[in-house]
C-alpha positions in Angstrom: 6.6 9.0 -22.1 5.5 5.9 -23.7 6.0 2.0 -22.2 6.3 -1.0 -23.6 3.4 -3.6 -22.2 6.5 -5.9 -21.2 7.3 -2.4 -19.4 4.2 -2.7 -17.4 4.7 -6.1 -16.6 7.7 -5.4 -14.6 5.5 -3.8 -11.9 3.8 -6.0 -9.8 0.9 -4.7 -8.2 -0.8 -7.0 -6.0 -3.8 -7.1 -3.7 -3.8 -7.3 0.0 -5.6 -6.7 3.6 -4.4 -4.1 6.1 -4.3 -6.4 9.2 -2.6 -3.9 11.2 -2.4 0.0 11.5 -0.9 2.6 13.7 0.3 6.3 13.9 4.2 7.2 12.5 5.1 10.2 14.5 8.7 9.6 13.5 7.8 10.4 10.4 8.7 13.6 9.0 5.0 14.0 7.4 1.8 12.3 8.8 2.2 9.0 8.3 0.8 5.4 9.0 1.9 2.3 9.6 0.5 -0.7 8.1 1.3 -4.0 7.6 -0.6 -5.7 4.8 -1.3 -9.7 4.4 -0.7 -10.4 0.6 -1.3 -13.9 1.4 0.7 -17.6 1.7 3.0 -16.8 -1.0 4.0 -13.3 -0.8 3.1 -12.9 3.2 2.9 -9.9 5.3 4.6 -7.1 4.2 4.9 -3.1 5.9 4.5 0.1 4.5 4.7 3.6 5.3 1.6 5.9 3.8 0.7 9.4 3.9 -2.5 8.7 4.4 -3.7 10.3 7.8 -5.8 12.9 5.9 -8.6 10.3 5.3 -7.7 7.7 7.4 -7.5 6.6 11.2 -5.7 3.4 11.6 -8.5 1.6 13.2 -11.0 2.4 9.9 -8.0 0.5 7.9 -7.8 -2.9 9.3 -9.9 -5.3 7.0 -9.3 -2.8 3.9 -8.2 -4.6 0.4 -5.4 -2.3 -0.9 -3.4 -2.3 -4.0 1.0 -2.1 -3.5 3.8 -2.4 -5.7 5.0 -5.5 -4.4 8.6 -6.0 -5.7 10.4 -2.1 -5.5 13.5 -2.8 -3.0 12.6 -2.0 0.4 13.2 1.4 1.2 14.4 2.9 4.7 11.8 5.5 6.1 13.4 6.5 9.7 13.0 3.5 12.0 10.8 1.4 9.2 11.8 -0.4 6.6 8.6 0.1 4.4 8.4 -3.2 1.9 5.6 -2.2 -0.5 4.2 0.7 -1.7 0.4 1.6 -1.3 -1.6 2.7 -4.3 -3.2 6.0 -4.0 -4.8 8.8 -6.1 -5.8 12.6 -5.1 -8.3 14.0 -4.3 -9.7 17.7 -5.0 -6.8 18.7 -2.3 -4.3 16.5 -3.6 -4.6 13.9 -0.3 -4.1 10.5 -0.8 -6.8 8.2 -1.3 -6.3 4.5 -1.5 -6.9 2.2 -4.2 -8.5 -1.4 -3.8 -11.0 -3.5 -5.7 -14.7 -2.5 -5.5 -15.1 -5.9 -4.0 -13.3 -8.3 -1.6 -11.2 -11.1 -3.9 -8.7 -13.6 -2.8 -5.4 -12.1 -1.5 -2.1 -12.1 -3.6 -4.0 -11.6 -6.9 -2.1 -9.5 -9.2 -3.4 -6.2 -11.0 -4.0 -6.9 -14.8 
C-alpha cells in the first residue's frame, strides 16, 4: 500500500527519555512499564512494551526512545498506555527499540 507524504505527517513520532521503568505482570505477555519525558510541551506520558526480552527496567531509565505520540490512549489491563514505543526485530522477532544514535533535545519530532 502506498501513502501520501501528507499521510505520513499525520503520525507524530517524537523523541523522549524513559525516566521510569518497571515489570507488568498483569500483562497478559511480558511487558514493561515506562513512563517517558517528551519534554515541557508534550510532558510525561506511559506506555506498555513487550520489551522484556532485551530489556530490564533499570538498563532503560536515561534511554532516548522514539513513540507515536498522538494514537488515542489505549486500555491495557490496569494501564492506560498513552504512546506507543518504536521497535524493530530482531533475528527472533523480539523487540528492539528505536532512538537516535545520539542524545538530542526532548520533544523533537521524527522527520
Amino acid at each position: 500500500m502506498t501513502i501520501t507524504f501528507d499521510d505520513f505527517l499525520k503520525v507524530d513520532v517524537r523523541v523522549g527519555r524513559i525516566t521510569r521503568a518497571e515489570p507488568f505482570p498483569e500483562a497478559r505477555k511480558p511487558a514493561l512499564r515506562l513512563w517517558i519525558d517528551f519534554g515541557e510541551r508534550i510532558g510525561v506520558k506511559r506506555s506498555s512494551a513487550q520489551i522484556t526480552r532485551h530489556y530490564a527496567p533499570e538498563t532503560l531509565i536515561g534511554r532516548q526512545v522514539l513513540a507515536v505520540v498522538n494514537f488515542p490512549p489505549r486500555q491495557i489491563g490496569p494501564v492506560l498506555s498513552e504512546v506507543l514505543c518504536l521497535g524493530v526485530p530482531d533475528a527472533e522477532g523480539e523487540v528492539v527499540l528505536v532512538g537516535p544514535g545520539h542524545d538530542v533535545p526532548l520533544g523533537g519530532r521524527l522527520y
